[in-house]
N, C-alpha and C positions, 0 to 999 in steps of 0.2 A: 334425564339427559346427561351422558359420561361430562366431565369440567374439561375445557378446554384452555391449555395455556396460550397465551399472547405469543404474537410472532417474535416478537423483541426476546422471550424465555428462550422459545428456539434456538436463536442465534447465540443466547450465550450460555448454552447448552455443548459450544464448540469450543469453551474453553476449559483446559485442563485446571481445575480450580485447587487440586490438588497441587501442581507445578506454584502456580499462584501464593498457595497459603505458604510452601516454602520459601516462596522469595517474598515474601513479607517478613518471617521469623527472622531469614537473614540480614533485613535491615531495618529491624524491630529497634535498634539503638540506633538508629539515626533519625527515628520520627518520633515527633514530638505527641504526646498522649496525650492531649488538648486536641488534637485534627480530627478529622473526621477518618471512618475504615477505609482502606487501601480499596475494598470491594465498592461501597458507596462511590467512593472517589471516579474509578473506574466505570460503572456504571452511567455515573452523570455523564462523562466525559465520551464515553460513546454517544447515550443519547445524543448530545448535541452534535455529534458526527454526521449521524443517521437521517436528523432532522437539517440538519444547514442551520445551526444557531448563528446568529451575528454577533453574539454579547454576552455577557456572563449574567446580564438579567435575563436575556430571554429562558437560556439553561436555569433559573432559579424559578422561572414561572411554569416553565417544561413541568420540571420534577414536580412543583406546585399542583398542576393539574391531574396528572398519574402519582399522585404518592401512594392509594390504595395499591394499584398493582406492582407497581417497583418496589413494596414494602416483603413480598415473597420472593421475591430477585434477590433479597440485601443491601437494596437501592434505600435511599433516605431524601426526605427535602434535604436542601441547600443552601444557606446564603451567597448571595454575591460575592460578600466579603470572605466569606472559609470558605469558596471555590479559590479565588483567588490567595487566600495565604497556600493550600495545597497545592496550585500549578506553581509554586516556587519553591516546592519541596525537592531535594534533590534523588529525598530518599527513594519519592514516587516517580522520579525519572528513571533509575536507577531498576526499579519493578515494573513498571511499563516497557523496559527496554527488553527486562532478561523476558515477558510474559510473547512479546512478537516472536522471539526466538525459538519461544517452545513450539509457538503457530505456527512459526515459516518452518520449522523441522517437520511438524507434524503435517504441514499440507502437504513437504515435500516427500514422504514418506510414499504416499499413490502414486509416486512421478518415477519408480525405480529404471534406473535405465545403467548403463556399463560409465564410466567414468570418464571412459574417452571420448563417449559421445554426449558429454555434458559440454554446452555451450553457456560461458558466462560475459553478458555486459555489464561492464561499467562507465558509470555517467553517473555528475550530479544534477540537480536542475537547481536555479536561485528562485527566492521568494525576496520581494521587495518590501520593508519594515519600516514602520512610520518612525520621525527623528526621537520618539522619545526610547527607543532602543539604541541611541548615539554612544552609550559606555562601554557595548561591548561590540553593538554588530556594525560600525562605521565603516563603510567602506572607501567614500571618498566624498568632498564636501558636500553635507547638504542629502547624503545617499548610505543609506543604513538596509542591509543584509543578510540573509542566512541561507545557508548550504543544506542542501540533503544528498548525501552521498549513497550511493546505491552501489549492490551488485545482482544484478536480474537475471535470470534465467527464462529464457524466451519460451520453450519446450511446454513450464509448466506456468509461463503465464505468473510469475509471482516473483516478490523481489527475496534474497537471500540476506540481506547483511543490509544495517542500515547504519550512518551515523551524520550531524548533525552541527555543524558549526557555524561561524559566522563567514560573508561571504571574502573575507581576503584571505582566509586559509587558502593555499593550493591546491590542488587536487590530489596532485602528485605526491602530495605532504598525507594525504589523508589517504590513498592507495600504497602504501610502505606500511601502513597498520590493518591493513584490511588483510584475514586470514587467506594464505593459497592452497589452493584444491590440487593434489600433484594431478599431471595427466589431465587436464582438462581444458579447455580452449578460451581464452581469454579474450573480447574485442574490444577495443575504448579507441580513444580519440587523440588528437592533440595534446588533451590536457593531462595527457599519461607519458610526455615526454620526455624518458629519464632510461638512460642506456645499462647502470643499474641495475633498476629496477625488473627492466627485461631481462637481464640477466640472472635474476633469480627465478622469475619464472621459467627460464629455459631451463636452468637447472635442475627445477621441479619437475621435468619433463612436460612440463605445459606447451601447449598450441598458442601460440602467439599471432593476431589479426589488428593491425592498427594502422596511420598512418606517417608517411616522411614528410619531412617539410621540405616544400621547393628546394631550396636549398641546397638540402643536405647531401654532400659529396655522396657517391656511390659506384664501387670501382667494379666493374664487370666479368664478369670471370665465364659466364655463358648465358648463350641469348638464345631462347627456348621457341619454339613454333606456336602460333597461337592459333583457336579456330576461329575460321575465316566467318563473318560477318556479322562477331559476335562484340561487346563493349570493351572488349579485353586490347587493347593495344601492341603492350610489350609482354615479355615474363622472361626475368633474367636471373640469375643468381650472382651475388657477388659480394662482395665487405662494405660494411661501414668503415669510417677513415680509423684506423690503427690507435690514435692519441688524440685525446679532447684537449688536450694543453700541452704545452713543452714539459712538463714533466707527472704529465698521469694518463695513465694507459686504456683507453677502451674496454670495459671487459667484457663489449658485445662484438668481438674481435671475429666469431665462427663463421662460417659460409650462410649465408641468408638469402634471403630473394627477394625484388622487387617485381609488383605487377601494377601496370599502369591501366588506369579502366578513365572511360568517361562517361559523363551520369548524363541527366536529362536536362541539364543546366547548358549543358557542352564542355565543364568544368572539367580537367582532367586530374584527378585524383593518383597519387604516389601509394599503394598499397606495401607495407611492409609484412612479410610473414620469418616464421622461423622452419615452418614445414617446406620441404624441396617436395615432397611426394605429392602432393594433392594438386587435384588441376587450376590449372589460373580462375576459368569463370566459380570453382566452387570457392575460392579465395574472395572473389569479388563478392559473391552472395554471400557469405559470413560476415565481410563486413556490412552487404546492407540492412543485417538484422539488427544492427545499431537503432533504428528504427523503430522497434519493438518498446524499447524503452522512452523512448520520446514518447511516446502513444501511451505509456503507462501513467507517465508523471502527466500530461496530459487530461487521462480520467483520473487521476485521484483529484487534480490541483478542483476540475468542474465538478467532480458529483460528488466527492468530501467535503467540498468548501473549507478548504487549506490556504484560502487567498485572505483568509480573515483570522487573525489572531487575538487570545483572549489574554493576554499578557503583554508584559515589558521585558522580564527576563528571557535571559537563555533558556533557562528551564522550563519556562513556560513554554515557550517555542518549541524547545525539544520535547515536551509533555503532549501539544498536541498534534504535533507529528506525528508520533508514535501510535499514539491512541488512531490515527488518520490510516495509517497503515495496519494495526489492529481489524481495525473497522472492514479496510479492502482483503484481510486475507478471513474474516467470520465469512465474508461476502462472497469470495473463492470460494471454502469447506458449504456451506449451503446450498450454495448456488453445486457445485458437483456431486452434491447428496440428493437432490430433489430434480434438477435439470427439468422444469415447468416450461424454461424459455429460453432460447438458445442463449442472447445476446445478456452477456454479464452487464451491459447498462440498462436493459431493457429490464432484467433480474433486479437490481438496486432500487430503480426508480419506485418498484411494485412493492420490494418492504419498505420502503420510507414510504408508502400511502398507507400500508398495513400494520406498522410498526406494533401499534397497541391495539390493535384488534385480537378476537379471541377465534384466530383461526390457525389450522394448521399451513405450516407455508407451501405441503406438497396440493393442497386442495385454494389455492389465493386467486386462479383464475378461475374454479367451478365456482357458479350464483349459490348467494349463500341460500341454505334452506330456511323459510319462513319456521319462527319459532312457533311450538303448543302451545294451546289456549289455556296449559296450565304454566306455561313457565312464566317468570317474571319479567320476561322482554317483549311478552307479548302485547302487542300493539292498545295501550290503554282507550285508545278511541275506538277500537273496535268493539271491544268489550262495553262499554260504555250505548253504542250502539245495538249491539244482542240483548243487552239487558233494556232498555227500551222498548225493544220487540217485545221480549218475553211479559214485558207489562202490559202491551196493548194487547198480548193475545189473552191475557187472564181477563182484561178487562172487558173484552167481547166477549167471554164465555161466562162470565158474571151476568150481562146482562141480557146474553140469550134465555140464562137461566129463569133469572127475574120476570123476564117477559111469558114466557111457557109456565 
């Protein structure tokens, strides 16, 4: 019978281990040669993605019971204690970080599409952190914090760009560092409100989709036809106010446009764009794919179990985020190499039952085939049973004999 590897080999069979061993070399002087392998390290740190570990024992009894087969992976046991000295390694935040990147390049490599028809959200989502994270992630009394800042692209279903702080950064502090895509359409929220900042996206020739606040003055310059029994209210073109203070100047000064829509709430929403050409409702549908992304953080936060952390540090925290998001884009690359099941959670649930099973993952829904009478899985109580027979049929031909 051909050897069959574990589903778990599969999956990390989708990573560039080549990419990997470079960015290990690269911050080979920053780790300390008493730790365990970047590879091990890694390894465990999915497993327990994969599995919904609570605790950095459960992860040491995990590895415990699979050391035979994670021993051909480059997987190793683990103690509690050097898991934990490793999730506060910065080095291994540091290679965790550059290894998604080669992922999220590499999923997004099937997705090729014209640049101007790339749509990117941005959104962070908060994770709530018990008080003994108060030194770095405090946000307000009593209430300790961390940030994951994203930029998703809805198209192919996967996020681009990840980073990771505590929850009283801004947002808008942590979108001034995030790389821009010239020509590409940007949608975010309130929490990207900085006139700035759009302004270098315009610059970039970027699609700009976001909202006004009540507020915010806006001077009319033309008022556009809208279709008739559609959510679309108004659609105007006209300035933001000229100067944010007595002496500094707006430098999102150009002709712009407002479109007013109202949702299902009855809530009427201020739409700001920078495109004049596109129609109002496709305006309004750009931004409800904001949406997209809430539904992402969503399924990582339920089927990674990212609501449960195995650290105190930043690092740790960033450690296994990273690894969390790792984990969802192995689970993208699989799940669109083998397509057994439509529904990417329906896909998840099926290798966290099969994880260490020795099946292939395009064959997880076929029953498995009953093994040979000669192979060593083969059911020792059956055998146990044939040979039984085989003794009472000797034993009747014994004494037919005897008798004749």
């Amino acid at each position: 019978m051909p050897h069959q590897n574990i589903v778990f080999h599969e999956l990390l069979k989708q990573i560039p281990w080549a990419k990997f061993d470079q960015l290990v070399e690269r911050h080979s002087r920053k780790r300390d040669d008493r730790a365990i392998e970047p590879r091990a390290h890694l390894i465990a740190m999915l497993l327990a993605q994969f599995y919904g570990a609570r605790g950095l024992r459960e992860i040491e009894d995990n590895l415990k019971s699979h050391a035979s087969k994670l021993y051909h992976l480059g997987g190793c046991t683990i103690s509690k204690s050097t898991l934990s000295t490793a999730n506060a390694s910065r080095a291994a935040a540091e290679m965790f970080n550059g290894l998604l990147s080669a992922l999220m390049q590499q999923l997004q490599a099937s997705y090729r599409r014209k640049i101007k028809d790339c749509v990117r959200l941005i959104d962070s989502t908060s994770v709530q952190l018990s008080s003994l994270r108060g030194d770095w992630a405090l946000f307000a009394t009593g209430v300790c914090g961390a940030k994951a800042h994203i930029i998703y692209d809805p198209d192919a279903d996967q996020p681009l760009y990840l980073m990771v702080t505590p929850s009283n950064v801004n947002d808008i502090t942590v979108a001034k560092q995030m790389p821009i895509e010239a020509a590409a359409t940007y949608v975010f929220d309130l929490g990207y409100y900085d006139y700035g900042w759009w302004a270098e996206l315009d610059q970039a020739g970027c699609r700009i989709v976001t909202r006004l606040k009540s507020n915010t003055p806006f001077k009319v310059a033309e008022e556009r036809a809208v279709p008739p029994g559609s959510t679309v209210l108004s659609d105007r073109t006209g300035y933001l106010p000229s100067r944010l203070a007595a002496s500094r100047r707006n430098p999102m000064s150009k002709l712009v446009r407002e479109v007013r829509i109202i949702i299902e709430t009855g809530k009427e929403l201020r739409i700001f764009t920078n495109d004049l050409k596109a129609g109002a409702q496709d305006i309004a549908d750009l931004y409800r794919r904001r949406w997209a992304v809430e539904l992402f953080f969503r399924w990582v936060k339920q089927t990674l179990k990212i609501d449960h952390f195995f650290g105190t540090s930043e690092t740790a925290i960033r450690i296994q985020i990273t690894v969390a998001l790792i984990a969802f884009v192995l689970l993208r690359l699989a799940h669109d190499a083998s397509k057994i099941v439509d529904s990417p959670l329906a896909f998840a649930r099926l290798i966290k039952t099969n994880l260490m099973h020795r099946r292939s993952i395009a064959e997880l829904l076929k029953p498995s085939a009953p093994p040979r009478p000669d192979h060593p899985q083969f059911d020792f109580g059956v055998r146990l049973t044939r040979a039984a027979h085989l003794r009472r049929t000797l034993r009747s031909q014994l004494v037919l004999e005897y008798a004749a």
